[in-house]
FIKOL-444739 format. One record per residue: x, y, z of N, C-alpha, C in turn; residue in one letter. Coordinates in steps of 0.1 Angstrom, whole numbers, padded with zeros to 4 digits, always signed. Example, Ala and Ser with C-alpha at 12.3 -4.5 7.8 and 13.67 -1.06 7.14 Angstrom:
residues 2
+0132-0057+0078+0123-0045+0078+0132-0033+0078A+0128-0022+0071+0137-0011+0071+0129+0000+0079S
***
This chain:
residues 258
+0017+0095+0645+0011+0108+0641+0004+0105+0627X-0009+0109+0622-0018+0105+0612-0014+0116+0604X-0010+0111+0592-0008+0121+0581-0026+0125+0572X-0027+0138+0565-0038+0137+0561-0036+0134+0544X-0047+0127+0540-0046+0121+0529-0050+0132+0518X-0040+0129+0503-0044+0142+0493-0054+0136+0489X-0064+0149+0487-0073+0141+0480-0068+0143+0463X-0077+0131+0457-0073+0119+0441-0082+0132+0431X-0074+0136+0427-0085+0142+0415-0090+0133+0403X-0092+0142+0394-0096+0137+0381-0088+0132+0373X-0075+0139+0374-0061+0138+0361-0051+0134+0373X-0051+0126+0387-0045+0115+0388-0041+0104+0385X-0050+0101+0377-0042+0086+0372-0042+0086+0356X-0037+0099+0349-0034+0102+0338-0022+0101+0334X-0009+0104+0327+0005+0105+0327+0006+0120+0330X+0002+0127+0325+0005+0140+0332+0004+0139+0347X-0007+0141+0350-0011+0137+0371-0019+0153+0370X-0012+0153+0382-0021+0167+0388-0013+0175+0386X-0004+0176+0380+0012+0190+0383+0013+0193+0370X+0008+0183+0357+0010+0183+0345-0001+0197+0342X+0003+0194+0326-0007+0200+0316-0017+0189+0316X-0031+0197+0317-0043+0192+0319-0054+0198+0309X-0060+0187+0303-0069+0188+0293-0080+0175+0295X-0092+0180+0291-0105+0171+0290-0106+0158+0283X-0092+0161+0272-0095+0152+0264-0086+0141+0266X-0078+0141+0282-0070+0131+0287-0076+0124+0292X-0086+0123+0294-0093+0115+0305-0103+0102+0293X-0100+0105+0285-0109+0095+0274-0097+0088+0266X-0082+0095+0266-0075+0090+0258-0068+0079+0260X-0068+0064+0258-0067+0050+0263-0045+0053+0266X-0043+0060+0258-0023+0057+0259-0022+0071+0270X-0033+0077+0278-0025+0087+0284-0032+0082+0296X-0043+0079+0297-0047+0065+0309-0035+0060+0320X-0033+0057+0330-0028+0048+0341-0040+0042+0347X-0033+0023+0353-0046+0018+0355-0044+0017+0370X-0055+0017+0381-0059+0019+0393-0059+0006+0399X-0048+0005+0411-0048-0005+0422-0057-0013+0423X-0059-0026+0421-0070-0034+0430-0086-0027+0421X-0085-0020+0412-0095-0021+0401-0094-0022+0384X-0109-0028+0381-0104-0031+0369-0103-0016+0356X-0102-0018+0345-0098-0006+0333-0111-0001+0330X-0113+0009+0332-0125+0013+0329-0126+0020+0310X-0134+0022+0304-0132+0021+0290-0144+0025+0290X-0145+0034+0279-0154+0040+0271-0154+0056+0268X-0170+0057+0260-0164+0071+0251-0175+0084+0258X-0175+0094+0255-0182+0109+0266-0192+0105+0255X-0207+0106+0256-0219+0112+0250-0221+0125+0239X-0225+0129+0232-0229+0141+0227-0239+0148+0233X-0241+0163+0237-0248+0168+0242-0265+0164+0238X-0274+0174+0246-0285+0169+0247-0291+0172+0228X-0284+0185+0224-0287+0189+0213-0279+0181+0195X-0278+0173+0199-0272+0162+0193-0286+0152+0189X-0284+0149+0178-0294+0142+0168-0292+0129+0168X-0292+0120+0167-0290+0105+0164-0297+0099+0150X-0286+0094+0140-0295+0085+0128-0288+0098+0121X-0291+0092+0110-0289+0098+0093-0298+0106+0088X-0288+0121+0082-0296+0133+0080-0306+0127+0066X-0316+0132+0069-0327+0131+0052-0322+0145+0045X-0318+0138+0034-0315+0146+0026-0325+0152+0014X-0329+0164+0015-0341+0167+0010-0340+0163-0008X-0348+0163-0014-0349+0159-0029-0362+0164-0031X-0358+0170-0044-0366+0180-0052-0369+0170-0062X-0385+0173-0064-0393+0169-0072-0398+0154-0073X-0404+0153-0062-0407+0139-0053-0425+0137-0059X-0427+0122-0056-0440+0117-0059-0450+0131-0057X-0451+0134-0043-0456+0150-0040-0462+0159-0050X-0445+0160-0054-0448+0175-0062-0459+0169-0077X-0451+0157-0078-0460+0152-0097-0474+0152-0089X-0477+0149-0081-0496+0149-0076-0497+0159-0078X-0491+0172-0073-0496+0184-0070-0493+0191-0085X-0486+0183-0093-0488+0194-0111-0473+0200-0113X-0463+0197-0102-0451+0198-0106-0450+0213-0100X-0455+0217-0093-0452+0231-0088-0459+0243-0100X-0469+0237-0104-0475+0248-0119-0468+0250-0128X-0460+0258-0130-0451+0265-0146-0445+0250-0148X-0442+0252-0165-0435+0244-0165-0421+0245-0168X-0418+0256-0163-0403+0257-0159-0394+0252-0152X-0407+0245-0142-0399+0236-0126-0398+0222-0132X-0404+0215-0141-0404+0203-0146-0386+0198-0142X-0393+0187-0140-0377+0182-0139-0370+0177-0150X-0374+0177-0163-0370+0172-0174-0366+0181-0181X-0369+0198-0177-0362+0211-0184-0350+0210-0180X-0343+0207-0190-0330+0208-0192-0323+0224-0200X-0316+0231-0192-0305+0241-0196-0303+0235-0211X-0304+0244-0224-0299+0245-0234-0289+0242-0232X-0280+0229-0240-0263+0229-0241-0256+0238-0252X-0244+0241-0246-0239+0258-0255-0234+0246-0263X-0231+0247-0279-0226+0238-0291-0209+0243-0285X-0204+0228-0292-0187+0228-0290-0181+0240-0294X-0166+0238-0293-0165+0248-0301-0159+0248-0313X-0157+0250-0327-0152+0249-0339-0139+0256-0338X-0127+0242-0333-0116+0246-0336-0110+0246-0352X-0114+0241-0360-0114+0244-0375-0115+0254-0381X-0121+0261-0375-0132+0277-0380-0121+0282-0374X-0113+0282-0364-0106+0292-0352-0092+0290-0361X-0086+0280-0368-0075+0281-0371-0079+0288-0388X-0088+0289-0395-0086+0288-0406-0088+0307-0404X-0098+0310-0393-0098+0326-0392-0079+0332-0389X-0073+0324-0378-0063+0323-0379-0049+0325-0388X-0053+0318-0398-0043+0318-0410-0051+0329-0420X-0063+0330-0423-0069+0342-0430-0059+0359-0420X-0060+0357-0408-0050+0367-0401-0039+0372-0401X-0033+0359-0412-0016+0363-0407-0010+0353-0399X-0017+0346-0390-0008+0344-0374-0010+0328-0382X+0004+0321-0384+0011+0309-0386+0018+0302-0375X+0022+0310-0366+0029+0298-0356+0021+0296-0343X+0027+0287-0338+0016+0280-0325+0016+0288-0317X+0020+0301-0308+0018+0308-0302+0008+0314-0306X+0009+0323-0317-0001+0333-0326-0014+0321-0324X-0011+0313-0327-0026+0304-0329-0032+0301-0312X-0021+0303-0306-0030+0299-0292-0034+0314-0286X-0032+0323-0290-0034+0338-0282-0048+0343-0294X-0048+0336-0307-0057+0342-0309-0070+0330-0304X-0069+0318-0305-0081+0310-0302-0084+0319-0288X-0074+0320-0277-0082+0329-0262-0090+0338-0266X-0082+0347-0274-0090+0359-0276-0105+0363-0283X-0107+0345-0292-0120+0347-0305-0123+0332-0299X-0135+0335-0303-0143+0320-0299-0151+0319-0310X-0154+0310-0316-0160+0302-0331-0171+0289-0330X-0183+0288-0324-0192+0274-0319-0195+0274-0333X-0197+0258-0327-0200+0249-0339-0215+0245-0340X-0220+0249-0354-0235+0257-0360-0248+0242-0352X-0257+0247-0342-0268+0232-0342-0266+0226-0354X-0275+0212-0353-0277+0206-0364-0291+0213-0367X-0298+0212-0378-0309+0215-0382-0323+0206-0379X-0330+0205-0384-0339+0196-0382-0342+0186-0394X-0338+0188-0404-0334+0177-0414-0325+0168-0415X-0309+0176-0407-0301+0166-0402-0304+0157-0392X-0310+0164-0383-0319+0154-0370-0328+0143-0376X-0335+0141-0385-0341+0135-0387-0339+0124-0403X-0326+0129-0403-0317+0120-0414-0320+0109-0411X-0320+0097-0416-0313+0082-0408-0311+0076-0419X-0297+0066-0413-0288+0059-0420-0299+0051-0429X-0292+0047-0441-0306+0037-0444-0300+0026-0450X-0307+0016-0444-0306-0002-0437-0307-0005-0450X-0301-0018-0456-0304-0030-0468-0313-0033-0462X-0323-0041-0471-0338-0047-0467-0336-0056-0462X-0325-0065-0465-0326-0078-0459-0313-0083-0446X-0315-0069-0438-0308-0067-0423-0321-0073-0419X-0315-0080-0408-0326-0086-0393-0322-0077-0382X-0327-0072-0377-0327-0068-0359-0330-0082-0353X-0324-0084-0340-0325-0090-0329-0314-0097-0324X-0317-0107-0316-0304-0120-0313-0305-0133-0326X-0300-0137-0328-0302-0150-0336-0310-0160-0329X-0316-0171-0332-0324-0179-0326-0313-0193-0324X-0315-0196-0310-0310-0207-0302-0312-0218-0312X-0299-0227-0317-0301-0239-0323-0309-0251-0312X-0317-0258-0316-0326-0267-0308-0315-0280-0304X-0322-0283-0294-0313-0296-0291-0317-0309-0296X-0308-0314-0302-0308-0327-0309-0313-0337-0301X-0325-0342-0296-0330-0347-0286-0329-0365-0292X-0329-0360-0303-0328-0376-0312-0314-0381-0310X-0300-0375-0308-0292-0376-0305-0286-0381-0294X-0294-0376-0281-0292-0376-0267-0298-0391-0269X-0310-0392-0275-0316-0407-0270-0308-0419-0281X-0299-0416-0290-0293-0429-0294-0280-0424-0291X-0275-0422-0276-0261-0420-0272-0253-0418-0284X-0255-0406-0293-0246-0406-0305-0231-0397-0298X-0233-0388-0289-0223-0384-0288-0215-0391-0274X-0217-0400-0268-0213-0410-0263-0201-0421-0273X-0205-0424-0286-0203-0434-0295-0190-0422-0300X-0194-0411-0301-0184-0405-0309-0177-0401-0305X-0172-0401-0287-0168-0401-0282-0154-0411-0276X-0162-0423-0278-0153-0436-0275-0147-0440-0292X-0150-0432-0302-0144-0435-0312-0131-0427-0314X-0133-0414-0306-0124-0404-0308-0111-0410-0298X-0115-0413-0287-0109-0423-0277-0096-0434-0285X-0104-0443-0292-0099-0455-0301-0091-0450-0315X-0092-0437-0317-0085-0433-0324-0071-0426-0319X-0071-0424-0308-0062-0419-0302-0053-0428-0296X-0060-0439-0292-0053-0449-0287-0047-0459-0299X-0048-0460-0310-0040-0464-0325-0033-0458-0324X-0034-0443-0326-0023-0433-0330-0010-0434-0322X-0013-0438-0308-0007-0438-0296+0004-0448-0302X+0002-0460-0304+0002-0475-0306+0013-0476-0320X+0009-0466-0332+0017-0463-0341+0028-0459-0338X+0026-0452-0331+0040-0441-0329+0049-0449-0320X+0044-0456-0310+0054-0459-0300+0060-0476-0310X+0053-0482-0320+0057-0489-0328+0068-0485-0338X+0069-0471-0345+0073-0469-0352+0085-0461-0340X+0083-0458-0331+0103-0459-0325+0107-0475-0324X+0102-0484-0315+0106-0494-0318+0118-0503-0332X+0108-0496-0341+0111-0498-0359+0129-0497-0355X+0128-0479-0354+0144-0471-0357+0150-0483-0354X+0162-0477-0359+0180-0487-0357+0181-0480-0343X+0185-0489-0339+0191-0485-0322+0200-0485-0323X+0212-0471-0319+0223-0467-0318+0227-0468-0302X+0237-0475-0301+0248-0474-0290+0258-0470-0282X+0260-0467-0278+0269-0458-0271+0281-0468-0271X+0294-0455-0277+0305-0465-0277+0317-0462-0268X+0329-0465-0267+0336-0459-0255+0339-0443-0256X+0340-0442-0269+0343-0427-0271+0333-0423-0270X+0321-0427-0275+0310-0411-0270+0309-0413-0253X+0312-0421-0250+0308-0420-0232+0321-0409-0228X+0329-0409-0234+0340-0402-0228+0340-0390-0230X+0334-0384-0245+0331-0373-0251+0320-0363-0240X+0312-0373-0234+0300-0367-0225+0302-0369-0215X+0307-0378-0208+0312-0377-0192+0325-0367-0186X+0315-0365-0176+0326-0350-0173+0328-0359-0156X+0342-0356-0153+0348-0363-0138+0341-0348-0129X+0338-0355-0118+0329-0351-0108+0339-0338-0099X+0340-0330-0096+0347-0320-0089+0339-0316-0078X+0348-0320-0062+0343-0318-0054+0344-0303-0050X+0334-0292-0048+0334-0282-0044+0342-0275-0034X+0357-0269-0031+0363-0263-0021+0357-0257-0005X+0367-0262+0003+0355-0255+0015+0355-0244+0017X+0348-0232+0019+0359-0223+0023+0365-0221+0030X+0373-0210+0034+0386-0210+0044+0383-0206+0056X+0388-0210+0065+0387-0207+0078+0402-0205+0085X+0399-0196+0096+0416-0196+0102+0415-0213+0113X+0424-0212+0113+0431-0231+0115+0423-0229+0130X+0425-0220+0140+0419-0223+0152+0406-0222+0154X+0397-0221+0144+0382-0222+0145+0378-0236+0143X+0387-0244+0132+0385-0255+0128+0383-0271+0134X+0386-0270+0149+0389-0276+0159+0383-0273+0175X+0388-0260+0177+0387-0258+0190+0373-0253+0191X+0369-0242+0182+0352-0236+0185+0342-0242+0176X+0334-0247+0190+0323-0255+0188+0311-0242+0192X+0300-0247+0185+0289-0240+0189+0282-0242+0204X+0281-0230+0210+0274-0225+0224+0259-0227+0227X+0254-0227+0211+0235-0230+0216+0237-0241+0209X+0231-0253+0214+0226-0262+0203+0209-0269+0207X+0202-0263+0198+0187-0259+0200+0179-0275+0197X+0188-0286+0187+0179-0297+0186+0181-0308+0191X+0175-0317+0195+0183-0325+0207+0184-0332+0203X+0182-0339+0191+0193-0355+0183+0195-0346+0174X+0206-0358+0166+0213-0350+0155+0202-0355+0142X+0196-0367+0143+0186-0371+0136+0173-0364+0131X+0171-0349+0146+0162-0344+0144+0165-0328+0136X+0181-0327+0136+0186-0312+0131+0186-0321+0115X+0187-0327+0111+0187-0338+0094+0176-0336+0097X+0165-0336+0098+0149-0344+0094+0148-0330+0094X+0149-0314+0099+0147-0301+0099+0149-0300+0090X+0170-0295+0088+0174-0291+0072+0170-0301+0058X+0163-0311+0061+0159-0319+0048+0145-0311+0046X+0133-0311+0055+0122-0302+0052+0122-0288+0048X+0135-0282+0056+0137-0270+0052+0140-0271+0034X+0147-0278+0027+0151-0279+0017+0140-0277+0006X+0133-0289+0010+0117-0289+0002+0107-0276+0006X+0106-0276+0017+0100-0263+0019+0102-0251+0015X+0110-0246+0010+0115-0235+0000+0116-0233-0010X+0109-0242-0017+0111-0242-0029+0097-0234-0037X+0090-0234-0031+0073-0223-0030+0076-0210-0023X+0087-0206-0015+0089-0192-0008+0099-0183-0015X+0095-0172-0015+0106-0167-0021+0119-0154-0012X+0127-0154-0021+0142-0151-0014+0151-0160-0019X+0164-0157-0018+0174-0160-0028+0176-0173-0014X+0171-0179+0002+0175-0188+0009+0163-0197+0006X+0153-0189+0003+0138-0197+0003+0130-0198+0019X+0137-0182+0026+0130-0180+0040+0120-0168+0040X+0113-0168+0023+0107-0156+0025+0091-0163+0026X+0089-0153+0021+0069-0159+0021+0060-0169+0010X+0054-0175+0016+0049-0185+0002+0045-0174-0008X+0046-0179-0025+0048-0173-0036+0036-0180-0043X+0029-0173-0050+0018-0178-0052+0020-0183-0066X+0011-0191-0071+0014-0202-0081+0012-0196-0096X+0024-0200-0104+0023-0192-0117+0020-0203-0126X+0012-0195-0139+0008-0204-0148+0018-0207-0158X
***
């Protein structure tokens, strides 16, 4: 007897299915995905509608080559170099001394009345503006001028020579010194100072174990197949750790200090 087949929707091969909660946005989303018998994964992303723009918005800007041809828009109000008057700071000096002329001495009083009064501090004038520091005559402006290259130098290899001199003097110096230990009285070691400084060797305790482990249990995995090659490991391991960090030396390479 021929059964009749369901038909496969859309959100069949979703985790939800057909019985679930169903949304548009399951069908794009790769972890709510199931993949289909005898086909391969299908992958990719939904389009933007027709009203959808492609590329980067131009961002309009005011006061473009344009406008300077055309006179800046006429007034010169629109200038782009009219800058908003800046309001002067404000004269906290003037605000505490009106302050104490007041009465009010402690730091509350002084902060409730600065909210309350505002005191700017006066433009400069135009004689202050046009003050300037005034320079000794015999300041220079600029960089200094590059000393020239000793080209007479370069061609009688002088710093070559004064080089292999500095060399020869270092190698005397060398020569002195290891002469002048030689010189010293050589002292010897006698039975008592050897005794005084040798310390007898103490072999480290094992720790304890209960008696039946010490014998009978042997290890279950044994992962290296000569004993030659578990030595040749914990010897590299040894050296190997000494650049990683962690109190075994199984952490991550440690990067190099000066």
């Amino acid at each position: 007897m021929a059964t009749a087949s369901v038909p496969l929707g859309p959100f069949t091969y979703t985790a939800p299915g057909d019985l679930g909660l169903q949304r548009d946005t399951m069908l794009i989303n790769e972890l709510l995905l199931r993949d289909k018998c005898g086909q391969p994964k299908t992958r990719g992303f939904y389009l933007p509608g027709k009203a959808f723009t492609y590329g980067r918005p131009n961002d309009k800007r005011d006061y473009t080559a344009a406008d300077a041809l055309r006179g800046w828009g006429g007034g010169s109000s629109s200038l782009p170099f009219d800058r908003p008057q800046k309001q002067p700071e404000r004269d906290f000096m003037a605000l505490n001394r009106s302050a104490v002329s007041a009465g009010l001495v402690t730091a509350k009083e002084s902060f409730d009345y600065r909210a309350t009064h505002d005191i700017r501090k006066k433009p400069p004038t135009t004689e202050q503006k046009t003050r300037t520091r005034r320079l000794p005559p015999s300041m220079v402006f600029g960089l200094p001028t590059r000393p020239c290259t000793p080209i007479y130098d370069l061609l009688e290899h002088k710093f070559q020579d004064k080089w292999i001199s500095q060399r020869r003097n270092q190698e005397l110096a060398k020569r002195r010194e290891e002469k002048q230990k030689k010189n010293q009285l050589l002292l010897y070691d006698t039975r008592a100072t050897l005794l005084r400084t040798f310390q007898n060797p103490v072999d480290n305790k094992p720790l304890w174990q209960l008696p039946r482990f010490t014998k009978s249990a042997k290890p279950h995995l044994q992962t290296f197949r000569t004993n030659q090659a578990k030595d040749d490991a914990f010897r590299n391991f040894d050296l190997d750790r000494i650049g990683r960090k962690g109190v075994l030396g199984q952490g991550v390479y440690e990067a190099a200090q000066n």
